[in-house]
C-alpha positions in Angstrom: 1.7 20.2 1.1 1.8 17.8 3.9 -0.3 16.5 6.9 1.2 19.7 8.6 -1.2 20.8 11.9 0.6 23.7 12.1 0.9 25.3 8.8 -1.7 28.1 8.9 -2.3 27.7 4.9 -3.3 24.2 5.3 -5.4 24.8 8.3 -7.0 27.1 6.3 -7.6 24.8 3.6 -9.2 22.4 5.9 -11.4 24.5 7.3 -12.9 25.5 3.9 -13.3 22.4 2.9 -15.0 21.3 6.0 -17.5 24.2 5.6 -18.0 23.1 1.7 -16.2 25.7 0.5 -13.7 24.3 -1.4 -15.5 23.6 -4.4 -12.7 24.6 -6.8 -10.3 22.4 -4.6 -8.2 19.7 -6.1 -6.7 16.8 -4.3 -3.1 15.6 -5.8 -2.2 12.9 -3.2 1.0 10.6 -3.2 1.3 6.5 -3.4 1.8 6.8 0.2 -1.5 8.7 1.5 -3.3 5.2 2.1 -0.5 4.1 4.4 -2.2 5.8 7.2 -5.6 3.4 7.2 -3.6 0.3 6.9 -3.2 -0.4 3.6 0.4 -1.5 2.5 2.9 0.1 0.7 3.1 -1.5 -2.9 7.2 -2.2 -1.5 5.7 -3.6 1.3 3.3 -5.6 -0.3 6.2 -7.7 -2.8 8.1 -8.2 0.2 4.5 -9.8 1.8 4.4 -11.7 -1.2 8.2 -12.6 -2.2 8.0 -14.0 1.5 5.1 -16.2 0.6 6.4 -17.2 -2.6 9.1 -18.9 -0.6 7.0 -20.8 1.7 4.8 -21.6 -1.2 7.7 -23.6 -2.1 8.5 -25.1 1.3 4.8 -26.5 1.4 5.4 -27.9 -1.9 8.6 -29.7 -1.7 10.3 -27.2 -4.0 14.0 -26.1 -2.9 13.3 -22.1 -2.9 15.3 -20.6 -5.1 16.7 -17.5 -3.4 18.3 -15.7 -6.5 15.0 -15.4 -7.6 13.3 -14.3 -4.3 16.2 -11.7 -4.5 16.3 -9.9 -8.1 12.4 -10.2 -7.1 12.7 -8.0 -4.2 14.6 -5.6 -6.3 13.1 -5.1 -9.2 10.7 -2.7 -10.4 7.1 -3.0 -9.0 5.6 -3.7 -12.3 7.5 -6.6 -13.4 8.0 -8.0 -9.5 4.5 -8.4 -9.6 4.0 -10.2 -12.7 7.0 -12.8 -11.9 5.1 -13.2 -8.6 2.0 -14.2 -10.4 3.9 -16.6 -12.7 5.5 -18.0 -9.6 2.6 -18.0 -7.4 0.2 -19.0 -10.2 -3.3 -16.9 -10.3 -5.1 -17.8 -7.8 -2.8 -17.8 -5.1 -1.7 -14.6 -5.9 -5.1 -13.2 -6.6 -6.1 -14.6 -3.3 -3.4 -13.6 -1.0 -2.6 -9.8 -2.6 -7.0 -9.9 -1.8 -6.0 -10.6 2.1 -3.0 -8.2 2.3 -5.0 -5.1 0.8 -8.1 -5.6 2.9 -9.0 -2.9 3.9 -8.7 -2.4 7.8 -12.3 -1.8 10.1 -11.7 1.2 11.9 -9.5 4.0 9.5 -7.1 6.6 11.2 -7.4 9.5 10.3 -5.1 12.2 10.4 -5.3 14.0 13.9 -5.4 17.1 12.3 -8.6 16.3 10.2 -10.0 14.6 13.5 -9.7 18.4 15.3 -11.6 19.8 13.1 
């Protein structure tokens, strides 16, 4: 089910859950549901850090090598990450993945959760 202010089901739901009554409830949410407060995509995120991988290497005098930068960009998430790391070296990495994934100040909320 989606973030659907009109659906009468998940209207419903919301209200339940906002009177306590949804004890039973279980949540099954999607790798985008964070996206809404702020929080990258994990796509979004390699790009961030693919992008500083290659000024990394400007700052150091290294020639960036772009086929890298680009099977990077297009592999899975798992090993993009981990040739990142190796690239980046842990604590760059560590560091910068820290700054992208703060977590903003103020959270939006769905508008739907907000009218109730």
């Amino acid at each position: 089910m989606s973030w659907d202010n009109k659906n009468d089901n998940f209207l419903q739901l919301l209200k339940k859950l906002a009177e306590g009554d949804g004890k039973d409830f279980v949540a099954i949410l999607g790798a985008g549901v964070s996206k809404n407060s702020g929080l990258p995509l994990w796509a979004e995120l390699r790009s961030e850090l693919c992008d500083l991988l290659e000024q990394h290497w400007k700052d150091i005098g290294k020639d960036a090598d772009t086929d890298l930068i680009e099977r990077i960009r297009k592999k899975d998430l798992w090993d993009a990450f981990s040739d990142l790391r190796r690239e980046l070296g842990e604590n760059i990495s560590r560091t910068h993945m820290s700054v992208f994934l703060q977590h903003p100040v103020t959270t939006r909320r769905p508008t739907v959760i907000c009218g109730i």
